[in-house]
C-alpha positions in Angstrom: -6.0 -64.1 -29.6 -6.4 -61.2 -32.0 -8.8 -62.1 -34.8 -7.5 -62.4 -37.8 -6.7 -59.7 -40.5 -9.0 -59.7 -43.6 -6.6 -59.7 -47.0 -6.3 -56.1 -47.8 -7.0 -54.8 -50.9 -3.9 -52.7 -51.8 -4.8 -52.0 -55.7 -6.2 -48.7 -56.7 -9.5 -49.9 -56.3 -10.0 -48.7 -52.5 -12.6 -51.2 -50.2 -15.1 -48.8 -47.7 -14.4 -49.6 -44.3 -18.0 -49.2 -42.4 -17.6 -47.2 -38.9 -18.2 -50.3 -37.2 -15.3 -52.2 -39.0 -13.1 -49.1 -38.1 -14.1 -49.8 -34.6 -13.2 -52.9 -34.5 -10.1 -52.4 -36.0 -9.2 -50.3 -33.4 -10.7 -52.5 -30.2 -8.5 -55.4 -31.7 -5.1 -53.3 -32.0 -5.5 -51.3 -28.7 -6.6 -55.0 -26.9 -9.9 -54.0 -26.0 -12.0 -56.9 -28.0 -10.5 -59.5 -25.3 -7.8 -59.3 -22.8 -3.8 -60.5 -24.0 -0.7 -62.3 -22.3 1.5 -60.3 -22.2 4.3 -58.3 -20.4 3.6 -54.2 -19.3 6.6 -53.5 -21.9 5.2 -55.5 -24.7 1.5 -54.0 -23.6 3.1 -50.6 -23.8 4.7 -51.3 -27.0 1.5 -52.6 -28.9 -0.9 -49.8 -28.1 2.2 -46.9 -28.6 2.4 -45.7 -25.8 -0.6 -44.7 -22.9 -0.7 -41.3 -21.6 -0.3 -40.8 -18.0 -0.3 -37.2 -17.0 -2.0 -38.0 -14.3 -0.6 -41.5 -11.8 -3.1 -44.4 -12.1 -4.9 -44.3 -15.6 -2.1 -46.6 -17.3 -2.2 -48.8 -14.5 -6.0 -49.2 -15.2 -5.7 -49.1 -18.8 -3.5 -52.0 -18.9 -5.7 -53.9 -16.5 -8.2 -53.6 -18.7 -6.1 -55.3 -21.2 -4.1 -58.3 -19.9 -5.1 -61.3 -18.5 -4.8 -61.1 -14.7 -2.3 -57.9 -14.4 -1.0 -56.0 -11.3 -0.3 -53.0 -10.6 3.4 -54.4 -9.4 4.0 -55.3 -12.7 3.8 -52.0 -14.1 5.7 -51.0 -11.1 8.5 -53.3 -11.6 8.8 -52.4 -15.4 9.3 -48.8 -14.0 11.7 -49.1 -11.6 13.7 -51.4 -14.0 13.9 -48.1 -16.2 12.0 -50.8 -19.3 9.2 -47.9 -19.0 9.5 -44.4 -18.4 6.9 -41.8 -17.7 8.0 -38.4 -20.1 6.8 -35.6 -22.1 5.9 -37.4 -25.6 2.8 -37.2 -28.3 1.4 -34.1 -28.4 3.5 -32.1 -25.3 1.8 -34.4 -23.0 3.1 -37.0 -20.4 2.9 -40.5 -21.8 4.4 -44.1 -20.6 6.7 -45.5 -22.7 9.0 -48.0 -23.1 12.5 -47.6 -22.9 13.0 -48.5 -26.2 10.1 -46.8 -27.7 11.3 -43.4 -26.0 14.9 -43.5 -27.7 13.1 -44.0 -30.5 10.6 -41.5 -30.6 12.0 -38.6 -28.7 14.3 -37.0 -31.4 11.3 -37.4 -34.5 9.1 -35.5 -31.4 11.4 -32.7 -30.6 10.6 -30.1 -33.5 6.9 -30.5 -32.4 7.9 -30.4 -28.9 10.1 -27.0 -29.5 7.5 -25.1 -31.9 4.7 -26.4 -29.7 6.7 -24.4 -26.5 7.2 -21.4 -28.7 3.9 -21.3 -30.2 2.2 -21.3 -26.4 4.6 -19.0 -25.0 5.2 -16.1 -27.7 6.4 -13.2 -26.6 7.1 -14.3 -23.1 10.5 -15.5 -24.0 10.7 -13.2 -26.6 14.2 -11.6 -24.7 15.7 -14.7 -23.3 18.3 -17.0 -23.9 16.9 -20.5 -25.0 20.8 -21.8 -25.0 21.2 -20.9 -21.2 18.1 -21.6 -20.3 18.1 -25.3 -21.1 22.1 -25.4 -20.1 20.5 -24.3 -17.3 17.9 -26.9 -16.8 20.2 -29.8 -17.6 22.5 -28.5 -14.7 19.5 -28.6 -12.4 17.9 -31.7 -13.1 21.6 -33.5 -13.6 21.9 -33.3 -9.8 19.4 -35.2 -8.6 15.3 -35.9 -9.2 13.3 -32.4 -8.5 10.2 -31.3 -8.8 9.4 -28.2 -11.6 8.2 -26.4 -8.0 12.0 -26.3 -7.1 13.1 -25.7 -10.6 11.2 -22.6 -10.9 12.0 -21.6 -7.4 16.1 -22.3 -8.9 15.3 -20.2 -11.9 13.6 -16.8 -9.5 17.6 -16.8 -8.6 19.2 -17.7 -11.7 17.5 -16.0 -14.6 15.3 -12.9 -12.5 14.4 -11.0 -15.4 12.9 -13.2 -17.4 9.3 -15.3 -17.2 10.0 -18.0 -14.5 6.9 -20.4 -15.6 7.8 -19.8 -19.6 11.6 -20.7 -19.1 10.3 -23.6 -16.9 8.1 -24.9 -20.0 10.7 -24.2 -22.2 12.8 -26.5 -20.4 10.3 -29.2 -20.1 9.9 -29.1 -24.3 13.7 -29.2 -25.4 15.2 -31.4 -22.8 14.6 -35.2 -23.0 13.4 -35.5 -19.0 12.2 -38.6 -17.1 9.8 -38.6 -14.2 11.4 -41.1 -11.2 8.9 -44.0 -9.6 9.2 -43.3 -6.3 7.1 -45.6 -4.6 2.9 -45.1 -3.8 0.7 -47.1 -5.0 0.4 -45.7 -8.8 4.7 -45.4 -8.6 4.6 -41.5 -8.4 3.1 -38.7 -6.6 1.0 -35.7 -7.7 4.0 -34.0 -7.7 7.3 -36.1 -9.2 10.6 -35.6 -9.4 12.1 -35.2 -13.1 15.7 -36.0 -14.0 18.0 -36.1 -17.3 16.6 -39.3 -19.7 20.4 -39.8 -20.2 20.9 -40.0 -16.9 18.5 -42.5 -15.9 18.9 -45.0 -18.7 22.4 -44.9 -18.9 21.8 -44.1 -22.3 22.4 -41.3 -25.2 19.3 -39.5 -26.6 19.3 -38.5 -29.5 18.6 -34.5 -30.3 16.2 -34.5 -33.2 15.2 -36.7 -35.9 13.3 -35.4 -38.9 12.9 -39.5 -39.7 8.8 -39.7 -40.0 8.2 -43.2 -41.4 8.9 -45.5 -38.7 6.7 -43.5 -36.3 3.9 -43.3 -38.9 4.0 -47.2 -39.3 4.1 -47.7 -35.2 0.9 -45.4 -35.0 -0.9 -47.2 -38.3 -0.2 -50.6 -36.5 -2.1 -49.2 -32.9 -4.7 -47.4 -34.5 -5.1 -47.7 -37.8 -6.6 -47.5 -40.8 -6.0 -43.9 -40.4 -5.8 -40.7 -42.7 -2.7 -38.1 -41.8 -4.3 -35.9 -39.9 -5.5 -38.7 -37.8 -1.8 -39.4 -37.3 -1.1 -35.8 -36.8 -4.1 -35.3 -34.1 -2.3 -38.1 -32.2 1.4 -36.7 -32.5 1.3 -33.0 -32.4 3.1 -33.3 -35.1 1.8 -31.3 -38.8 2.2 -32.1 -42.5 2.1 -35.6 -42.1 0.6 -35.8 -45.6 4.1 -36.4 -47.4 5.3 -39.1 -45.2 2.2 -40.9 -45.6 2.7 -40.7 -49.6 6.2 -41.8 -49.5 5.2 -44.9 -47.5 1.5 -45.6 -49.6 3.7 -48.3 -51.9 3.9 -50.3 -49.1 0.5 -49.6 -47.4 -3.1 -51.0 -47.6 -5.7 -48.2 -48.9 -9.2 -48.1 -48.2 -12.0 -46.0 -47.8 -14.4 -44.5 -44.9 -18.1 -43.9 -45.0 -17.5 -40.2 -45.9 -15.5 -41.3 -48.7 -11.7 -40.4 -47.1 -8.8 -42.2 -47.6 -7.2 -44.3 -45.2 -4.0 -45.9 -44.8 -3.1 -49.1 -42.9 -0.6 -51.9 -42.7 -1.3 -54.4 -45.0 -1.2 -57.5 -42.3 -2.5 -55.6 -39.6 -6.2 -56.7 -37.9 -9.1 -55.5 -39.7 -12.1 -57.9 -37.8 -15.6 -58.1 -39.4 -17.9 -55.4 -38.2 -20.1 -58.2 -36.4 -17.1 -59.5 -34.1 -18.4 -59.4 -30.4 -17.1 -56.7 -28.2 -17.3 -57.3 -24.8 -17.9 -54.2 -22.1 -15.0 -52.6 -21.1 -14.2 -49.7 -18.8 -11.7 -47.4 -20.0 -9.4 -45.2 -17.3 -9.3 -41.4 -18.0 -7.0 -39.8 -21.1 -6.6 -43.1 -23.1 -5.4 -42.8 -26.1 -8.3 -45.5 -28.1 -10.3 -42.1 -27.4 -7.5 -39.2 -28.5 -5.7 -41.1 -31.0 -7.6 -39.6 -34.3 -9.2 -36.5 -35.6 -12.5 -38.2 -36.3 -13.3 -39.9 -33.1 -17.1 -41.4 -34.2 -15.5 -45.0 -34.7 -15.1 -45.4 -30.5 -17.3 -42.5 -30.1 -21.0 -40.4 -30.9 -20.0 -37.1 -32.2 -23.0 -36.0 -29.7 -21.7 -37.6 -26.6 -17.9 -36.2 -27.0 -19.2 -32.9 -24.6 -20.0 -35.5 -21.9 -16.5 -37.3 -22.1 -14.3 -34.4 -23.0 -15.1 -31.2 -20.9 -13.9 -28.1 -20.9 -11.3 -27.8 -18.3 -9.0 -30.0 -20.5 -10.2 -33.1 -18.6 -11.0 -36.6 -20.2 -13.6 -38.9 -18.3 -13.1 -42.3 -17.5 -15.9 -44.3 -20.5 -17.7 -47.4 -20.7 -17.6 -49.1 -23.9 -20.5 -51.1 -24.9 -20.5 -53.2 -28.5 -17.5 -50.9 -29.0 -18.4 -47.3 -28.4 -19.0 -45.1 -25.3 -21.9 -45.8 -24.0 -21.4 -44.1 -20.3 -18.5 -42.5 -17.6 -17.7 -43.8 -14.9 -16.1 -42.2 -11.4 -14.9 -43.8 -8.1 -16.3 -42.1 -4.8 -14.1 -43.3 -1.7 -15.1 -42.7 2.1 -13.6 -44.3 5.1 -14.2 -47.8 4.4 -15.9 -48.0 1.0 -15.6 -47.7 -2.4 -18.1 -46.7 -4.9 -18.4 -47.2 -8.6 -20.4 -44.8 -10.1 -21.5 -45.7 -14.0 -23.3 -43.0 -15.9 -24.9 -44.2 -19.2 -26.0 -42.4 -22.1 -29.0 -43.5 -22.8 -31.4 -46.3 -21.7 -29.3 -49.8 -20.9 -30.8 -53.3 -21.3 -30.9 -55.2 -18.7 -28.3 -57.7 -19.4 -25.9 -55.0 -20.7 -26.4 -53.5 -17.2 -25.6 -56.2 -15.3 -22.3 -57.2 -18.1 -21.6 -53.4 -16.9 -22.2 -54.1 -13.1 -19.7 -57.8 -13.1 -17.1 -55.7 -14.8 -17.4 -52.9 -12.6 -17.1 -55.1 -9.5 -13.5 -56.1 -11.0 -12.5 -52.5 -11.8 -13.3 -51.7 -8.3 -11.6 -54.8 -6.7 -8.1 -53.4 -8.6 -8.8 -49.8 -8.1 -9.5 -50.0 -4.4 -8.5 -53.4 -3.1 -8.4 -52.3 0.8 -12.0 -50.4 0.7 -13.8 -53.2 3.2 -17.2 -52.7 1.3 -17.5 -51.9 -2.7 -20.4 -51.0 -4.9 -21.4 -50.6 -8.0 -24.2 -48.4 -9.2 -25.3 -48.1 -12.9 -28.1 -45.6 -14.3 -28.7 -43.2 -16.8 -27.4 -40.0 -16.9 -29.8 -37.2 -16.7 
């Protein structure tokens, strides 16, 4: 069970939250302190959404989680369109639940829009954004495709303008799903996209300039949290007014560098002393990307070894918390490696708490490798 919230001090008089109570805070919102029952809708729900531009992360970010989940589960939630794989926080692909997506799609869409305009400048300085998305809706109404075949479409439709920018363009003002089609992780490297209406059998909504309920969802998974904590995790800027408009019904506290936070008033707030238990967390998970100060999951010194520069995020190691390590899977023929990388020196029970969880990771990652190992050592 989560542990219980502290009773929030919401006079004028704002309590300092330690980096350690932050941390917790977050472990027992995103489910990290110790795994949940719960459905992969529910799960999706609670931590507001996973990203998943790339297949398996979510899969392994829920198994870390919920008590004994599968990856059919996920799978099933998928293909019952209560989940969908789309373009979301921050122009990047997320999972979210059906309901979630209706609901967070149109207050996304200005971001989503200035975001494409901002990236692609003069490069669609000439065309026709009306046509252009009329145009994408016609093409992705049909059937699933891949954006391969939608630019190939567009060379013959629209020849004198930029294929890829009219292609991005596309992706940022229409509402587009990603189809499960089968694999293990439900997609491959390359899925088809098709019209959110059309999938759900639903309408979506255009745009939304409604900020409050999406503040409080993001305040409830990650919180306490300043605005531009809530604005690194959205994409979306100026936050600052919403969050005054809502501080009446908010808790407010304070951080070690003296900035003030916001959180729900019943939301979990452990004691900085609650146990954490080691967990392995899949690449691009939002507990790491959610805020603009990241020191309460992670060292301000170890952020170049987890986020590098080619825009890639590294699967971590959490230990009493906070990164302590990455982790990679090497697979040959028949075997299955887990390679842990630690920051620093590691006790010799932590390694072997590290090694025990690993085995599991490895066991739902690669369940038809005939021999799996794990190795754990510091990183030079």
């Amino acid at each position: 069970m989560t542990p219980k919230a502290k009773s929030p001090k919401t006079s004028k008089t704002s309590e300092t939250l330690t980096t350690r109570q932050l941390n917790r805070a977050l472990l027992a919102r995103q489910m990290l302190l110790e795994r949940e029952r719960m459905s992969s809708v529910a799960a999706v729900e609670r931590i507001a959404g996973m990203q998943a531009q790339v297949p398996r992360p979510p899969f392994m970010g829920l198994w870390t989680r919920l008590e004994n989940f599968t990856a059919d589960q996920l799978l099933k939630a998928l293909n019952d369109k209560k989940i969908v794989r789309a373009t979301a926080m921050r122009g990047t692909i997320h999972l979210l639940s059906t309901k979630d997506f209706i609901a967070f799609r149109p207050v996304l869409a200005e971001m989503l829009r200035r975001g494409a305009a901002g990236i692609l400048g003069k490069r669609m300085e000439d065309a026709d954004l009306q046509v252009i998305c009329a145009t994408g809706r016609a093409f992705f109404g049909k059937q699933p495709s891949t954006f391969e075949e939608f630019r190939e479409h567009l060379e013959t439709a629209h020849p004198d303008w930029d294929v890829r920018a009219m292609a991005y363009t596309v992706r940022m003002h229409v509402p587009l799903v990603m189809v499960p089609s089968g694999g293990t992780w439900g997609f491959p490297a390359s899925a088809g996209f098709t019209l959110a209406d059309k999938w759900l059998g639903k309408p979506i909504p255009e745009m939304s300039t409604k900020l409050e309920a999406l503040v409080l969802r993001y305040l409830a998974a990650f919180g306490p949290a300043t605005p531009a904590d809530a604005q690194t995790w959205s994409a979306i800027q100026g936050l600052r007014p919403t969050f005054e408009k809502l501080r009446p019904k908010l808790a407010v506290f304070r951080d070690e560098r003296n900035r003030e936070l916001f959180d729900l008033p019943d939301a979990p707030r452990p004691d900085e002393d609650e146990p954490a238990p080691v967990r392995f967390l899949p690449e691009f998970d939002n507990a790491l990307l959610a805020h603009d100060d990241r020191t309460r999951i992670i060292d301000t010194a170890h952020r170049p070894r987890v986020f590098l520069k080619n825009l890639q995020v590294l699967g971590t190691v959490l230990v009493d918390g906070f990164v302590a390590g990455t982790w990679r899977v090497e697979r040959k023929k028949k075997s299955a490696a887990l390679n842990v990388e630690m920051f620093g020196a590691t006790p010799k029970p932590t390694a072997a708490a590290i090694e025990a969880e690993g085995e599991q990771l490895l066991a739902f990652l690669e369940p038809e490798a005939a021999e799996r190992s794990v190795s754990v050592r510091r990183k030079a």
